[in-house]
C-alpha positions as CSV (number, residue, x, y, z in Angstrom):
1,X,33.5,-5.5,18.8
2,X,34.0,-5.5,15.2
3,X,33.5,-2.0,13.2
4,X,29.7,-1.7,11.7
5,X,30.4,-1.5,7.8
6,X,28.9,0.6,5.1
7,X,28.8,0.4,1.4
8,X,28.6,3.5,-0.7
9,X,27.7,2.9,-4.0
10,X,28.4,6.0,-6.5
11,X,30.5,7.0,-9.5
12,X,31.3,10.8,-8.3
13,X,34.5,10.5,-6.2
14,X,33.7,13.6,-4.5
15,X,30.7,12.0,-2.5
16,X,32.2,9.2,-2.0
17,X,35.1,11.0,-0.1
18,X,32.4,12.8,1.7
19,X,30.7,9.9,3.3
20,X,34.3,8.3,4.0
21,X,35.4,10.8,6.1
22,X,32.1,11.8,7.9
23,X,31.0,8.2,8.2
24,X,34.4,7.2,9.4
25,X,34.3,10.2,12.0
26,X,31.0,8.4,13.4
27,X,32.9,4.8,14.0
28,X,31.6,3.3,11.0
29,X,34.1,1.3,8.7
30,X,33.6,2.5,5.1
31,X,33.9,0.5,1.7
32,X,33.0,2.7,-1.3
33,X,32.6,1.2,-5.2
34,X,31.9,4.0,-8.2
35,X,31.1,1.1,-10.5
36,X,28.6,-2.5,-10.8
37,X,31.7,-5.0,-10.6
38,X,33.1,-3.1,-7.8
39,X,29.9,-3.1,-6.0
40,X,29.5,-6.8,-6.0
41,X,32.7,-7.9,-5.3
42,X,32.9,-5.7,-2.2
43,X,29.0,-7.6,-1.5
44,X,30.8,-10.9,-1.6
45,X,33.7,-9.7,0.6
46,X,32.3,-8.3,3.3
47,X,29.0,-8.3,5.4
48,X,27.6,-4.7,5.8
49,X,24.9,-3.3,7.6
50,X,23.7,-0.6,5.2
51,X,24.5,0.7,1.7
52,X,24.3,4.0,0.1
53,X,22.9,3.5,-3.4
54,X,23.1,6.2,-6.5
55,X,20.3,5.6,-8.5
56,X,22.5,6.8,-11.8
57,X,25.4,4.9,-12.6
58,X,27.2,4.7,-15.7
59,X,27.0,1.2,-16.2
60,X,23.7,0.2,-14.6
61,X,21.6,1.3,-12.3
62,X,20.3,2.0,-8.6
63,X,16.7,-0.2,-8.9
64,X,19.4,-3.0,-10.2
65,X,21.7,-2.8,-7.4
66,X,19.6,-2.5,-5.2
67,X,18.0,-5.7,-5.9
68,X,21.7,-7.4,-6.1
69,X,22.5,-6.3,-3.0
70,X,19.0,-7.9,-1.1
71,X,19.5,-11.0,-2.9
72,X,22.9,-11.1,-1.5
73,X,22.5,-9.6,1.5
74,X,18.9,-9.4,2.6
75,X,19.0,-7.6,6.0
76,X,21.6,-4.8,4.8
77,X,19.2,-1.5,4.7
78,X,19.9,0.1,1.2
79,X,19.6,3.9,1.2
80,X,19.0,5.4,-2.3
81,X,20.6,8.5,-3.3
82,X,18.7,11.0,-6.0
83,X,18.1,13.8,-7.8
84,X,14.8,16.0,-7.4
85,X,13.9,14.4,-10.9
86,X,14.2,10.8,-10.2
87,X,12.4,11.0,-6.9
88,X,9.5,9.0,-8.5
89,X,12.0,6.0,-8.9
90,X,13.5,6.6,-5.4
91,X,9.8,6.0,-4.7
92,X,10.0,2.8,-6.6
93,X,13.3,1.5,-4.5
94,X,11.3,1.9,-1.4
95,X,8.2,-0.4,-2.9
96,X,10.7,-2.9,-3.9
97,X,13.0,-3.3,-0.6
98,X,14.9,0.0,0.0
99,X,14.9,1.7,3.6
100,X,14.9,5.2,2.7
101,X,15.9,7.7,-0.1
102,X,18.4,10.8,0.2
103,X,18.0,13.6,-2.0
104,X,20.8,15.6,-4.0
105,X,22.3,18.0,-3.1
106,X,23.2,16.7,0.9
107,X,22.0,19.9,2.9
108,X,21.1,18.5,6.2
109,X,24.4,16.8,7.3
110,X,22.7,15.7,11.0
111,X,19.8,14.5,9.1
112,X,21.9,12.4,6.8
113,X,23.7,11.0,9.9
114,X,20.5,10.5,11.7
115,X,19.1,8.7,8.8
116,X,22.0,5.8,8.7
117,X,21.9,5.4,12.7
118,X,18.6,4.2,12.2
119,X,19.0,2.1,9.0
120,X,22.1,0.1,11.0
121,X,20.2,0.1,13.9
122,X,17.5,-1.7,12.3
123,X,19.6,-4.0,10.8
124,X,21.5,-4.9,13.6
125,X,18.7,-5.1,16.2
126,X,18.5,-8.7,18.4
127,X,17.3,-11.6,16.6
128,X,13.5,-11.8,16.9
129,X,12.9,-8.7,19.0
130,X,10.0,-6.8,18.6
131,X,10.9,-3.3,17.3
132,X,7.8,-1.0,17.8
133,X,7.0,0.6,13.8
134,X,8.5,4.4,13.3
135,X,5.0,5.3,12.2
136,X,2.6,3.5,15.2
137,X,2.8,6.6,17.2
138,X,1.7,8.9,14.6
139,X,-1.0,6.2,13.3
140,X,-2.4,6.0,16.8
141,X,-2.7,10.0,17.0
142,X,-5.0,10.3,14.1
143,X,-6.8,7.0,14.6
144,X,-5.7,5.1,12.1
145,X,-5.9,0.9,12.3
146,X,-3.6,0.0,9.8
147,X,-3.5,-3.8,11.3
148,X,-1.6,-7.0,10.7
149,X,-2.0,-7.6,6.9
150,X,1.5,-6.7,4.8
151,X,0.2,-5.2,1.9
152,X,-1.2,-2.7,4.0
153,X,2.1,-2.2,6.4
154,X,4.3,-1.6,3.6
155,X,1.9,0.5,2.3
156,X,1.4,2.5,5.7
157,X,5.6,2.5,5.9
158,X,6.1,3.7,2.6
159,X,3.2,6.7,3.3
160,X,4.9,7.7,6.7
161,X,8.7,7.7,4.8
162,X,7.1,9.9,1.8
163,X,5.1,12.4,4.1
164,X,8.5,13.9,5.8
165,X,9.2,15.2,1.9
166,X,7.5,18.2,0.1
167,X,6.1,16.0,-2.8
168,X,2.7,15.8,-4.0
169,X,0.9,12.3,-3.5
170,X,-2.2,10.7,-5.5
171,X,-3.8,7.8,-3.4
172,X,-5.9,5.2,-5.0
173,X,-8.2,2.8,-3.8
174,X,-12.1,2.3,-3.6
175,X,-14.4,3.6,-1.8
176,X,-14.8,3.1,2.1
177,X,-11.0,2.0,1.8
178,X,-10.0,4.9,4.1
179,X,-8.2,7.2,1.9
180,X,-9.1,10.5,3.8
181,X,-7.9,8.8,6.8
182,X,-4.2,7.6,5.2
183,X,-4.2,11.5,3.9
184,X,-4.7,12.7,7.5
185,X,-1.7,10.5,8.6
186,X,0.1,11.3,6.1
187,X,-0.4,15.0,7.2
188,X,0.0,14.2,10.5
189,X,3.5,12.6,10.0
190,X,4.9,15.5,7.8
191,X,7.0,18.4,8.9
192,X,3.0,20.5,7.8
193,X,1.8,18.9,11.3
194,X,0.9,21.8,12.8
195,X,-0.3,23.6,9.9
196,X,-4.1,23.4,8.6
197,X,-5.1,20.1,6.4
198,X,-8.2,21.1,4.8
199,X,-10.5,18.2,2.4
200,X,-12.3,19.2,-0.2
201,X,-14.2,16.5,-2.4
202,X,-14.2,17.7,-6.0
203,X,-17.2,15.7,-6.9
204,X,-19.7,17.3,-4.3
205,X,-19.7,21.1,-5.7
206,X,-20.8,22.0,-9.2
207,X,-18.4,23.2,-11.2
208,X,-18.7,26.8,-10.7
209,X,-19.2,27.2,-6.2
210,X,-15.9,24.2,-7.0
211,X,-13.8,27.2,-8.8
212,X,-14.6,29.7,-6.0
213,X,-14.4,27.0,-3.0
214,X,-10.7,26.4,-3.9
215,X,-9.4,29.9,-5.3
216,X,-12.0,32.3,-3.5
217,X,-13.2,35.2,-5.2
218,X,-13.4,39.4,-4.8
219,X,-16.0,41.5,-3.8
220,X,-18.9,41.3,-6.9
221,X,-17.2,38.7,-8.6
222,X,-20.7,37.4,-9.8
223,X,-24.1,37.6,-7.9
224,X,-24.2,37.5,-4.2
225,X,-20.5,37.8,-4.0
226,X,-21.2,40.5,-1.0
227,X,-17.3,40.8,0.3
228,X,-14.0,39.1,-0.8
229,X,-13.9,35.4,0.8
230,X,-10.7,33.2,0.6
231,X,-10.4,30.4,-1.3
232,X,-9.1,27.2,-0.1
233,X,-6.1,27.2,-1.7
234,X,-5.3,29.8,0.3
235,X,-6.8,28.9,3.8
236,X,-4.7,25.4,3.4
237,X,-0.8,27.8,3.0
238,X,1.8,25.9,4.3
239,X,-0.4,23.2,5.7
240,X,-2.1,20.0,3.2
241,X,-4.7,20.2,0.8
242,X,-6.9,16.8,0.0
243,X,-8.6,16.8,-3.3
244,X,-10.9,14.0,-2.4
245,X,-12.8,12.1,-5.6
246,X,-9.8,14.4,-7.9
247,X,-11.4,12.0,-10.7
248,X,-15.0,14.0,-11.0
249,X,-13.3,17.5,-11.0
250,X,-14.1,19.4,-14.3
251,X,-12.0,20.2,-17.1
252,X,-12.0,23.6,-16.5
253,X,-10.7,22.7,-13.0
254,X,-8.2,20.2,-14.1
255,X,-6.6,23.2,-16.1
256,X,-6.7,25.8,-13.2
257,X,-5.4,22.9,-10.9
258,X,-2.9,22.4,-12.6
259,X,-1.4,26.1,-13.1
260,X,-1.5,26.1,-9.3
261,X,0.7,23.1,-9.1
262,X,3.1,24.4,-11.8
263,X,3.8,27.8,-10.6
264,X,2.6,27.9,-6.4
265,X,-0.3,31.0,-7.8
266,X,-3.6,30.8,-8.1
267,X,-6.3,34.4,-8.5
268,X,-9.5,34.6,-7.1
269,X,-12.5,34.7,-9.1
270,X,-13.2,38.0,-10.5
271,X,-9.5,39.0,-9.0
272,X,-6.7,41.3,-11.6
273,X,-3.4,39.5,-8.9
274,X,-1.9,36.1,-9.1
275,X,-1.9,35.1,-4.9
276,X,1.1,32.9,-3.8
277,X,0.5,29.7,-1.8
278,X,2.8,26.5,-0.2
279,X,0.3,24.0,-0.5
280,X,1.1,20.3,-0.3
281,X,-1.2,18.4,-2.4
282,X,-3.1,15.0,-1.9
283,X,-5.1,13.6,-4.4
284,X,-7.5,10.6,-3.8
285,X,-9.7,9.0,-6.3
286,X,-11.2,5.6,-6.9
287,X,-11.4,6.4,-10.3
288,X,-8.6,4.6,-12.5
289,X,-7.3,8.0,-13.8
290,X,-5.2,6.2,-16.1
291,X,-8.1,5.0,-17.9
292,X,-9.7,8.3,-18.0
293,X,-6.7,9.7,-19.7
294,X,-7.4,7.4,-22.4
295,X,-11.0,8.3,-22.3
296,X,-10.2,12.4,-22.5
297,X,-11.5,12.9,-19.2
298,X,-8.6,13.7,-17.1
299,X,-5.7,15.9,-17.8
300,X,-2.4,13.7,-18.8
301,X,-0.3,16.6,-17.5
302,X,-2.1,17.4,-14.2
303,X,-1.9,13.2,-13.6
304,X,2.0,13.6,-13.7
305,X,1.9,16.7,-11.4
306,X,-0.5,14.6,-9.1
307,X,1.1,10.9,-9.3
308,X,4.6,12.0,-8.2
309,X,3.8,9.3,-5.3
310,X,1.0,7.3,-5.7
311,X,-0.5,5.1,-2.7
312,X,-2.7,2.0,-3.5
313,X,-5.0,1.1,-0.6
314,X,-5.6,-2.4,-0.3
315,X,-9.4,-3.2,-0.1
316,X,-10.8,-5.0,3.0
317,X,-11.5,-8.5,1.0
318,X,-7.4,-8.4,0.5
319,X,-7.0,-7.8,4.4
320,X,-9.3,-10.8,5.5
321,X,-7.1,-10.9,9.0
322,X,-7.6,-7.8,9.9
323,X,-11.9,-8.0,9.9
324,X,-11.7,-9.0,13.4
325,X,-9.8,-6.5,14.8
326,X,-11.4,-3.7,12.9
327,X,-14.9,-5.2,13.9
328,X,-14.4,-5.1,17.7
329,X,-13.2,-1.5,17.0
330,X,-16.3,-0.4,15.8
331,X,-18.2,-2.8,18.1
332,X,-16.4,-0.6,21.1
333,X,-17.2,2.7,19.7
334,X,-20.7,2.2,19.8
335,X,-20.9,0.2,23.1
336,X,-17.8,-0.8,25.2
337,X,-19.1,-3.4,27.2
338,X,-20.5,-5.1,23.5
339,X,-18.6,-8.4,21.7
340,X,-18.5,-10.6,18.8
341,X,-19.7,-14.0,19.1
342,X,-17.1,-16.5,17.0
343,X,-19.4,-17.9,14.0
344,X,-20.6,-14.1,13.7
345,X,-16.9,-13.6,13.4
346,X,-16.5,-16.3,10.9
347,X,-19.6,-14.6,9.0
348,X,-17.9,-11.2,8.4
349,X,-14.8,-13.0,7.5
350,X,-16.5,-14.8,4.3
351,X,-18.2,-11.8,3.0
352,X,-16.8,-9.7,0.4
353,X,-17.1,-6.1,1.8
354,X,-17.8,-4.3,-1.3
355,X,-17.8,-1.0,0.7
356,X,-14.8,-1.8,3.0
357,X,-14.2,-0.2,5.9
358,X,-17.3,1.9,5.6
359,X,-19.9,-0.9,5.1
360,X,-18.0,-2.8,8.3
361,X,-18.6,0.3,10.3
362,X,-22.0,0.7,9.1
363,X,-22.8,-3.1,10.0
364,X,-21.5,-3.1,13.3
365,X,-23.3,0.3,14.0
366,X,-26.3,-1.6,12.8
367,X,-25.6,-4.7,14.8
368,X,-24.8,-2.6,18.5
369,X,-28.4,-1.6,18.1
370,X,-30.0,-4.9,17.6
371,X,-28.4,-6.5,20.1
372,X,-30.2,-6.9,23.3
373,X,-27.6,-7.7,25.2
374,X,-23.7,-7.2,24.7
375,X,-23.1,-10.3,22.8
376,X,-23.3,-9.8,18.9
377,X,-24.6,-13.0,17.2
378,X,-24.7,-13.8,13.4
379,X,-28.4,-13.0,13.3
380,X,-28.3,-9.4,14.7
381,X,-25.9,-8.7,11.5
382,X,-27.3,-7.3,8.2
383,X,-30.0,-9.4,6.1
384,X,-28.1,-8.2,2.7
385,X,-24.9,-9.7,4.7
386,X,-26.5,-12.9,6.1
387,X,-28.0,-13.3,2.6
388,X,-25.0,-12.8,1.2
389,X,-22.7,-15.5,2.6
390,X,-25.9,-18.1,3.1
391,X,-25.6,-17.8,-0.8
392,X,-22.2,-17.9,-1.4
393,X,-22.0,-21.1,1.0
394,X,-24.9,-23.1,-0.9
395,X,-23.0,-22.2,-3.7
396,X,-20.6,-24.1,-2.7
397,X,-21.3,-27.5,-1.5
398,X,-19.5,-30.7,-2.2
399,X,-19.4,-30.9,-6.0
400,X,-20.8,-27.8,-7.2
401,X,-17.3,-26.1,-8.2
402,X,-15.2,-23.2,-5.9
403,X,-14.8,-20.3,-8.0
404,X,-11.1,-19.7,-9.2
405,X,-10.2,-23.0,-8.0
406,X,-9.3,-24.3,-11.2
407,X,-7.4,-21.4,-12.7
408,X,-5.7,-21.2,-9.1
409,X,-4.2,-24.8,-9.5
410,X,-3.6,-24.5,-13.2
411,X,-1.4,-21.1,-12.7
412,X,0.5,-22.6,-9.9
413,X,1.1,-26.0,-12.0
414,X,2.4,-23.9,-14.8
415,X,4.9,-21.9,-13.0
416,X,6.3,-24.6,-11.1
417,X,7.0,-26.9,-14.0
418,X,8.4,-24.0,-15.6
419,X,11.0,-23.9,-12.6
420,X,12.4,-26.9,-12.9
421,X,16.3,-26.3,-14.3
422,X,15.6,-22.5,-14.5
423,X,14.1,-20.0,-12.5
424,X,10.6,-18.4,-14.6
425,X,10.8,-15.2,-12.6
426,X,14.6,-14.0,-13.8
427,X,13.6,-12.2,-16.6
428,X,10.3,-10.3,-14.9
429,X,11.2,-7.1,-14.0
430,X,9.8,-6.8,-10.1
431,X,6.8,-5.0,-10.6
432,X,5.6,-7.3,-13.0
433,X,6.3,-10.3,-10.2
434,X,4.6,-8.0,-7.7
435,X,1.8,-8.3,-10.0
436,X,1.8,-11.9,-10.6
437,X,1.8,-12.7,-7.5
438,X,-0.6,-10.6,-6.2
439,X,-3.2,-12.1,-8.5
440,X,-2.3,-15.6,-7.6
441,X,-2.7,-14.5,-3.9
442,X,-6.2,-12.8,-5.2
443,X,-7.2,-16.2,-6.5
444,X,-5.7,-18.0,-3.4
445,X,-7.8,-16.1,-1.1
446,X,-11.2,-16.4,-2.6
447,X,-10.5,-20.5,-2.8
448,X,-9.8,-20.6,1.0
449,X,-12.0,-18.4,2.3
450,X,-14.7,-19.9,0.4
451,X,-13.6,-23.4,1.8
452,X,-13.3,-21.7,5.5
453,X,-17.5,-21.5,4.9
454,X,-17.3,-25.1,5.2
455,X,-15.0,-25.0,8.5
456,X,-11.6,-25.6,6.7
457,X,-8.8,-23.9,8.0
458,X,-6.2,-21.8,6.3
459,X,-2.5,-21.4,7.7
460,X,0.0,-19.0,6.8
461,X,2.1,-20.7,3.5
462,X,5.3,-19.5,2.4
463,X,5.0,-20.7,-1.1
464,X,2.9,-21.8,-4.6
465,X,3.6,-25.6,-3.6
466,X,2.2,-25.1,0.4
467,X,-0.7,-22.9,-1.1
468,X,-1.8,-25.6,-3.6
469,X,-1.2,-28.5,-0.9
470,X,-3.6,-26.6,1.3
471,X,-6.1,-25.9,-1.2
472,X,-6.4,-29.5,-2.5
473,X,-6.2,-30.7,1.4
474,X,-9.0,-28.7,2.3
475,X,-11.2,-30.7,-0.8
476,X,-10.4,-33.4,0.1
477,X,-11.0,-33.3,4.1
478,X,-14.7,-31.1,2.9
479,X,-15.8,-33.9,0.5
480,X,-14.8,-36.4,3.3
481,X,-12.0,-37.8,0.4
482,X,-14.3,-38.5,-2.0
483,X,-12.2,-38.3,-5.3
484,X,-14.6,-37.4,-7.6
485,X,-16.5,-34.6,-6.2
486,X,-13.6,-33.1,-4.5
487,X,-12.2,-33.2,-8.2
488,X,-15.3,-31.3,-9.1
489,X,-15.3,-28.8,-6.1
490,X,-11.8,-27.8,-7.3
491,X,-12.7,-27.8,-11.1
492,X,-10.0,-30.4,-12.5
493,X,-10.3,-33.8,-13.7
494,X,-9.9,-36.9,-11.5
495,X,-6.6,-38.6,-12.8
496,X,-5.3,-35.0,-12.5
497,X,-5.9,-35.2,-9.0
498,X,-5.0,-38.5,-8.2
499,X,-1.4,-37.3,-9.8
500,X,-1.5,-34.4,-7.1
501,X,-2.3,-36.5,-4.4
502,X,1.0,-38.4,-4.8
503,X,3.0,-35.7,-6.0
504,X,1.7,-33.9,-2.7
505,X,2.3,-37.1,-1.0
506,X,-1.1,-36.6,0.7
507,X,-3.1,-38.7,2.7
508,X,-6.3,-39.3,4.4
């Protein structure tokens, strides 16, 4: 059996030499480059099953590498090496493809060991098999669904690799997305476990019972302050603090906030002693603090002391497959023996779930208790929801136009004429494609769903070309192939779609 191979990528001899020799102890066969040229040409040598990436190098750097190294390698598990001060772009490597992250200095030499086992193990593992997720255990402990949709996997992946490393984390998403819940896991997967996590929502207290909920206060502080009560701050030591809604907290809040996060003190109110506290911090908002930065109503420098992670929760519209499954969750928690009929399946799935998770569980709370019996049909759902996809399907018969439809196709004509000879994407950096394509994948969904009203099916695609031969298949098949109002339904002109017909090489 041939030796598994690892590729450390860094321009400081010294730690290079370390991971030779303690890698080499372990079995592994070690190939070591201090520079980009070297780097690549050992990539197109040799096969390896994971690579140890420095995120500074003198003539480029990790986020590039590691992005040369999946495009020639794909399954080889990149681990990025840091400093404490670039941990936010270790961050980064993780949301774009990397396995893990190692800080500098190495302390934990077992842990470092451990850490590679797993990344080759993953890498090497059989060919289709089903590997059971790291975090699934700890997801199932505190309840949490996370479900089949990517977006929210990697996001769930990324929270549980984060949550093993004392670093504040802001998570952003709107409400009845289930940020508490993702801070609980979160909690639940760090080495705080067994410590206290406490929530506090910073926009249900006024201003000044806010001040002495998180810092506490001393005997006669101000009027019925009877005895000295600790604060929250210091109830939560050593454990996780959530600062729920961190958006509505006060200026004068932001500023003691952030003195806590700077220098681990904080003093009661009415107290003469700064109190020390190990607190891990979570922040969740739906507010886009960014935009209140601008607006002078949040703190630029407590937003840095926050956002040294920061978690996006998808909302439930962008994880349409996972309705189902969440429904008969909710559907089991309120009666066991109770199940969802198929078209009232199909109705949740074409609504738009403005309140997420929490409207779903609200609607099948609703829907347990008008059921008579233990099958839940479209009619014992909401009258706002029933009323809501009756109008959007109305809305949308033969001719009358889908929304997005036409700025879907348009967007996905552009790009791929603009691949033809060259690829468009090169010069995007990856978050900007991230971003692209997410909104093309926005615009997807709310053509097909709204054509799955008329019982048009959607199929997984793997790119632009399959999503806009579905699309323009699916108006075709609803208008029973009549040209001109499917060209309608999809917003384009007719001799536009007659050219997509053939270029699609559809037929009836």
């Amino acid at each position: 059996m041939l030796p598994i191979q690892i590729l450390i990528i860094d321009d400081e001899a010294d730690v290079c030499s370390f991971f030779r020799r303690l890698l080499t102890k372990k079995g592994y066969e070690v190939t070591t480059a201090t520079n980009e040229p070297d780097a690549l040409s050992a990539l197109a040598a040799t096969r390896f099953s994971a690579a140890l990436v420095d995120l500074k190098l003198p003539d480029t750097d990790g986020l590039t590498l590691l992005q040369a190294v999946k495009a020639r390698q794909p399954a080889c598990e990149v681990i990025i090496m840091t400093g404490y001060s670039t941990v936010k772009t270790a961050v980064t490597a993780m949301q774009l493809g990397a396995y893990e992250y190692l800080e500098k200095p190495f302390e934990d030499i077992g842990q470092i060991e451990e850490l590679i086992a797993r990344a080759v193990a993953h890498e090497n593992r059989p060919q289709g098999e089903q590997v059971r997720d790291e975090w699934a255990e700890v997801a199932a402990a505190v309840g949490f669904r996370v479900g089949t949709a990517l977006p929210m996997r990697r996001l769930v992946s990324l929270a549980h690799k984060v949550a093993g490393k004392n670093i504040n984390v802001l998570i952003q998403g709107k409400t009845g997305t289930g940020k508490e819940v993702l801070a609980r896991f979160i909690h639940a997967a760090s080495n705080r476990a067994d410590k206290t996590f406490i929530p506090v929502n910073c926009g249900a207290l006024p201003e000044n019972l806010l001040e002495s909920e998180l810092f506490g206060h001393e005997r006669g502080a101000f009027t019925g302050a009877s005895q000295t009560r600790r604060g929250i701050f210091e109830l939560a030591n050593q454990g996780t603090l959530l600062l729920d809604e961190i958006g509505d907290a006060s200026p004068m809040i932001q500023v003691k906030l952030l003195r806590v996060l700077e220098t681990g003190e904080f003093m009661r109110v009415g107290g003469e002693r700064p109190i020390r506290t190990d607190v891990r911090v979570i922040a969740a908002t739906n507010v886009d603090l960014e935009e209140a930065i601008r607006e002078k109503t949040f703190r630029e420098d407590l937003y840095y002391r926050l956002n040294v992670v920061r978690l996006e929760i998808p909302s439930l519209q962008q994880r349409q497959e996972d309705i189902p499954d969440l429904a008969a969750h909710f559907v089991r928690q309120f009666n066991p023996a109770a199940h969802l009929a198929p078209e009232a399946v199909r109705m949740l799935q074409n609504y738009s779930w403005p309140g997420n998770i929490r409207e779903l569980a609200n609607v099948m709370r609703r829907a347990v208790v008008m059921c008579p019996d233990d099958t839940i049909l479209p009619d014992h759902l909401s009258s706002r929801l029933q009323t809501a996809v009756g109008q959007a399907a109305s809305a949308l018969t033969p001719g009358t136009g889908i929304p997005g439809a036409a700025e879907f196709l348009q967007a996905s004509e552009q790009l791929q004429e603009q691949s033809s000879g060259a690829n468009p994407f090169e010069k995007l950096t990856a978050p900007e494609l991230e971003r692209l394509l997410s909104a093309l994948r926005g615009i997807e969904t709310t053509v097909l769903s709204a054509m799955g009203l008329h019982g048009a099916t959607a199929s997984p695609r793997q790119g632009l070309k399959e999503t806009e031969t579905e699309a323009i298949r699916n108006a075709l098949n609803l208008c029973r192939w009549n040209i001109t109002e499917a060209a309608r339904t999809l917003g384009i002109g007719r001799n536009t779609l007659y050219r997509k017909i053939r270029q699609l090489g559809l037929s009836r």
